[in-house]
Structure formats: C-alpha cells, structure tokens
C-alpha positions as CSV (number, residue, x, y, z in Angstrom):
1,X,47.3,95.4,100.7
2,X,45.5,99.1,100.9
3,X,47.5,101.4,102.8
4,X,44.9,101.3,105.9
5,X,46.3,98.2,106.6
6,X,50.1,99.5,106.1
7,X,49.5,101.9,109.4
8,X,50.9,102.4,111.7
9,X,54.3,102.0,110.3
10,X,55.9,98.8,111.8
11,X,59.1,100.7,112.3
12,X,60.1,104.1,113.5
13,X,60.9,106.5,111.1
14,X,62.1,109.6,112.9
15,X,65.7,108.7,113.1
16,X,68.5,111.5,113.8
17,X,69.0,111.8,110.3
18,X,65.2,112.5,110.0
19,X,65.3,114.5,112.6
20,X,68.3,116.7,111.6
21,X,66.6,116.9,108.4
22,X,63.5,118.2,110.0
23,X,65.2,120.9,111.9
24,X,66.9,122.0,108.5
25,X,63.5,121.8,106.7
26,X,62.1,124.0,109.7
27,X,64.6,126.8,109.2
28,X,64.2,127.2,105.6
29,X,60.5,127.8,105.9
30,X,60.8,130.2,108.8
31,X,63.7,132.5,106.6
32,X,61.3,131.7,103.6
33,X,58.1,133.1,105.3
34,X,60.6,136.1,106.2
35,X,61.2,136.9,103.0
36,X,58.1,136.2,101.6
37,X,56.9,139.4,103.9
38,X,58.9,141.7,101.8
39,X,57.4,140.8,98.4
40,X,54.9,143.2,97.8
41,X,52.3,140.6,97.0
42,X,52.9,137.3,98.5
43,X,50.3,135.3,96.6
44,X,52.8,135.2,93.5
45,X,55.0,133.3,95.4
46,X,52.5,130.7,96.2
47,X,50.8,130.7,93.7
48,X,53.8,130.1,91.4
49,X,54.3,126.9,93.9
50,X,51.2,125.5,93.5
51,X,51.4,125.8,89.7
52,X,55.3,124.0,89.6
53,X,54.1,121.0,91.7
54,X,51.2,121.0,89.8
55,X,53.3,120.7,86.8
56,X,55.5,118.2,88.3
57,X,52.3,115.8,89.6
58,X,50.8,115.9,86.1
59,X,53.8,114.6,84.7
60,X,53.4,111.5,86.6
61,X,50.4,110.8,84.8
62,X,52.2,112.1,81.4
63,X,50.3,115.4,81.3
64,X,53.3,117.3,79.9
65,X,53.7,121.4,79.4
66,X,56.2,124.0,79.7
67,X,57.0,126.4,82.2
68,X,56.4,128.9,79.3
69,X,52.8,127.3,78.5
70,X,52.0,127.9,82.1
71,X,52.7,131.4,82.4
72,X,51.2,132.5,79.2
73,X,48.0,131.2,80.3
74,X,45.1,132.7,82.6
75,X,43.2,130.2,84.5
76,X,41.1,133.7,86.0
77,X,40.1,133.9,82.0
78,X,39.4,130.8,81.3
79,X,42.2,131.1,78.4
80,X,44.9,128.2,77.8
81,X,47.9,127.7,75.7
82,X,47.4,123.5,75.7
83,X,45.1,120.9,77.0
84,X,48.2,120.2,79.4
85,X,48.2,123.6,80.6
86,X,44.6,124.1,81.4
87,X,44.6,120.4,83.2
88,X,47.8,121.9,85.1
89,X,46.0,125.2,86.5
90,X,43.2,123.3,86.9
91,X,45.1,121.2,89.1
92,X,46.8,123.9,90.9
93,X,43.7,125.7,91.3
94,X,42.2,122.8,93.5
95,X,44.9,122.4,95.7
96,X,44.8,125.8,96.6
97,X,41.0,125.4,96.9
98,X,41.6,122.7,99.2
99,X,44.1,124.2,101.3
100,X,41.7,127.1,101.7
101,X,39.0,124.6,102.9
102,X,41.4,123.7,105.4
103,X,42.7,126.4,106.7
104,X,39.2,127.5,107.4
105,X,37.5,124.5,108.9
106,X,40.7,122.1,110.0
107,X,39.2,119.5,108.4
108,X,39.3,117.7,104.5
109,X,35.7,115.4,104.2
110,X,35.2,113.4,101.3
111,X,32.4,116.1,100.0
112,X,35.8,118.1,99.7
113,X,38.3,115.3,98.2
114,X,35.1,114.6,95.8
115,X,34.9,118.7,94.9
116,X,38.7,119.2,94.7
117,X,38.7,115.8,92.4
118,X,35.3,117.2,90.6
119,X,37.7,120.6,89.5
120,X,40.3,118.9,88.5
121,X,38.5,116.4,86.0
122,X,35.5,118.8,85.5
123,X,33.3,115.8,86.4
124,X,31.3,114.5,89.0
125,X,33.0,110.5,88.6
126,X,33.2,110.4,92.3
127,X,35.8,108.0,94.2
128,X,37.2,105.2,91.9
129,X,35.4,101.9,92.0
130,X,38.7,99.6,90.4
131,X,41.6,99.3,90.9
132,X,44.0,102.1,89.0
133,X,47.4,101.9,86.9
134,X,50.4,100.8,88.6
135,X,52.9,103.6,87.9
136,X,56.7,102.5,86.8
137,X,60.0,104.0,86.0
138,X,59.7,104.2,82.0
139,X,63.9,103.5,82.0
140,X,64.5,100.4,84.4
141,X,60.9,99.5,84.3
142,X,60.4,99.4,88.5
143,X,57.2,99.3,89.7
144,X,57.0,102.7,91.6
145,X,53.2,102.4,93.0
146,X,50.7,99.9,92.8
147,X,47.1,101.5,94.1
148,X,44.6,99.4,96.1
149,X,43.7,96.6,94.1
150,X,39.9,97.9,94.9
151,X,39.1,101.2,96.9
152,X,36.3,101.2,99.2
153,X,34.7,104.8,99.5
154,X,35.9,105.9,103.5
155,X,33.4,106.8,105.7
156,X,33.2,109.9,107.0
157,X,30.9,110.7,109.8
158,X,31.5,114.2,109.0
159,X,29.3,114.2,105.8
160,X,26.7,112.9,106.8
C-alpha cells in the first residue's frame, strides 16, 4: 500500500499529549531563535544542524563517519576526509538547498526533489522505477519501513 493511499490518517492524532508536546516543542524554538540572535553568525548554528541530521540519516542507509571527519572537512573546497563524509555534506548541502528553494518560492516540484536527489548522488537517475530495500532493526530484526512496492513518478502541474 503506497502511502497516497494511507492519507488521510484514519484516526486523529493530535491528542492532549500531542498537543502538550506541541506547545513544549513551540517554546523551545522561540528561546532557541532568541539565542541564536546573539551568536555573532547564526549560519554556524544551522549549518552544524543540517550536517548532524545529515549524519544521522546516512546512517540509516549505513553511510557511517565521525563527528571529527565532518568537521575536518570543507564541502566549499571540495576537500573530504572519507567517502562517508563527502556523501554526508553532500547531503547536508541539499537540504539546505532545498529549504532555500522553499523559502523563496513556497513550493518543492519534482524538478526540485529530482535536483536536491541529483546533489546528493551526483547523478541524474531521476525517481526510482522499483521497489527499494525494506529497512530493519539489525538487533531484533523488525521490519522498520517497507517502501512502495513500485513508485509511480507524481504529477506535478507545476513543472510542466
């Protein structure tokens, strides 16, 4: 079943626990964007973001570095410690590329999913065409995700 077909939810999520959570969530940001004002320049902060859940996504498909390899790289020079390093900034450097896009437009088409996926692989292989690996917990062996068994390519009026 392709998660098109899984939405709406059939059941409400946004219990008082979710909501009380929300409200939590909410205030961090707001003190977070306070004291991110005081740092002299701000993009470290983000920037250091991007690159840790970028580090943390990769592992999921067992791209594996160091905290250390990350920061004694340069993505802006091209240089790398590792192969996992440079697929890591690489992947950092899309998703900021892709929340640039939308902060400027409001919108993310599939000519942007396909250029954001395009920096990341350094290819042009486009969406996928079969179904991919089902991803499991290598201790208890639980099936975590299962993709689509086949992905259709979404229309977008927008790109045309």
């Amino acid at each position: 079943m392709t998660l098109l077909k899984r939405l709406p939810l059939e059941q409400d999520i946004e219990t008082k626990v979710v909501l009380k959570k929300l409200a939590r969530a909410h205030q961090a940001l707001a003190e977070l964007k306070g004291i991110a004002a005081t740092i002299p320049n701000e993009a470290i902060l983000i920037n250091t973001l991007a690159l840790q859940e970028a580090k943390d996504s990769s592992a999921i498909e067992n791209i594996i570095t160091t905290h250390d390899d990350l920061y004694c790289s340069d993505s802006s020079a091209r240089y790398f410690v590792n192969v996992a390093a440079k697929e890591v900034h690489n992947y950092a450097t899309a998703l900021q590329n892709g929340f640039e896009q939308v902060q400027r437009t409001g919108l993310l088409t599939n000519n942007d999913i396909l250029a954001i996926q395009g920096f990341i692989e350094e290819n042009n292989a486009g969406f996928r065409k079969q179904a991919g690996t089902t991803l499991k917990n290598a201790a208890t062996g639980e099936v975590i995700y299962t993709p689509p068994l086949k992905v259709h390519s979404p229309v977008n009026h927008w790109d045309r």
